[in-house]
C-alpha positions in Angstrom: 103.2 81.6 80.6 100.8 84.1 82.2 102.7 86.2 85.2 102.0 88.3 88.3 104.4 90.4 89.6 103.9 91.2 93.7 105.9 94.1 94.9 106.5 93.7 98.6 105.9 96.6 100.8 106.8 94.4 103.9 103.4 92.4 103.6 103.0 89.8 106.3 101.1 87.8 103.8 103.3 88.4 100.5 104.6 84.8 100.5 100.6 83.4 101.1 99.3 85.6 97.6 102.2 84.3 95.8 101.3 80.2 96.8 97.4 80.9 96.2 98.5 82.8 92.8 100.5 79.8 92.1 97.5 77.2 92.8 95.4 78.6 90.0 98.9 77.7 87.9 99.7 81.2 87.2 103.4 82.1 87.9 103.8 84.9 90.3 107.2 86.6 91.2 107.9 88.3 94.2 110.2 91.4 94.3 111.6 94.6 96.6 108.2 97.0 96.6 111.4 100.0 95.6 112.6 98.1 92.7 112.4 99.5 89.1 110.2 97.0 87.5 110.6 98.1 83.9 113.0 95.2 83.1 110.4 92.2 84.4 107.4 93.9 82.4 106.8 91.8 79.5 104.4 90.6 77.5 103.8 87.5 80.1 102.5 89.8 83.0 99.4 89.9 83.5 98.6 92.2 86.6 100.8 93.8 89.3 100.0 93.1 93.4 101.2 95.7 95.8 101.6 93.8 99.3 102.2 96.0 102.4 101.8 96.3 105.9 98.9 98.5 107.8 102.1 100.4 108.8 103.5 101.2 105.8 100.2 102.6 104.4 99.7 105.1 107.4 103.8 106.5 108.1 105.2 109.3 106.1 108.7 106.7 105.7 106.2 104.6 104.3 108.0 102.6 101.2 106.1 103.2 97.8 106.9 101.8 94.4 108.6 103.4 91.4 106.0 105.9 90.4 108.4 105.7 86.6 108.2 102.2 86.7 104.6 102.0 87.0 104.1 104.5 84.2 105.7 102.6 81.9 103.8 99.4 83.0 100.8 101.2 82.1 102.2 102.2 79.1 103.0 99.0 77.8 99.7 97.7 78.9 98.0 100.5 77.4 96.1 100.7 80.6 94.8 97.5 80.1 96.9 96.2 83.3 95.2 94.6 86.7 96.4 96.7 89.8 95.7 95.4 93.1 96.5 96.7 96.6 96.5 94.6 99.6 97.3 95.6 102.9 
């Protein structure tokens, strides 16, 4: 089953991306923005969503995802992958 992974930055929206993901039946899983994603990349995953606030893109605190982990999405996609930002 296709898959989209959304990391969430705080986004006030996150859960509303997931549902409309969801209503074009494609699975979408919602984790921690911080988390090391290199365990849920599989074959199944189709694109990556970064959710945050207008906050966290503008502070110096701001979170931001696991540069490693993002690498080795790539990697595995052969830079093939979807990445989407939405704030």
């Amino acid at each position: 089953m296709d898959r989209i992974l959304i990391l969430d930055f705080g986004g006030q929206t996150t859960q509303l991306i997931g549902k409309r993901i969801r209503d074009f039946e494609v699975y979408s899983e919602i984790v921690p923005g911080d988390c090391d994603i290199k365990g849920l990349i599989d074959g199944d995953v189709k694109g990556i969503i970064l959710s945050g606030s207008p906050d966290s893109a503008w502070t110096v605190e701001a979170p931001t995802p696991d540069a490693l982990s993002l690498i080795a999405a790539c990697r595995f996609w052969e830079f093939a992958a979807v990445f989407i930002s939405l704030c």
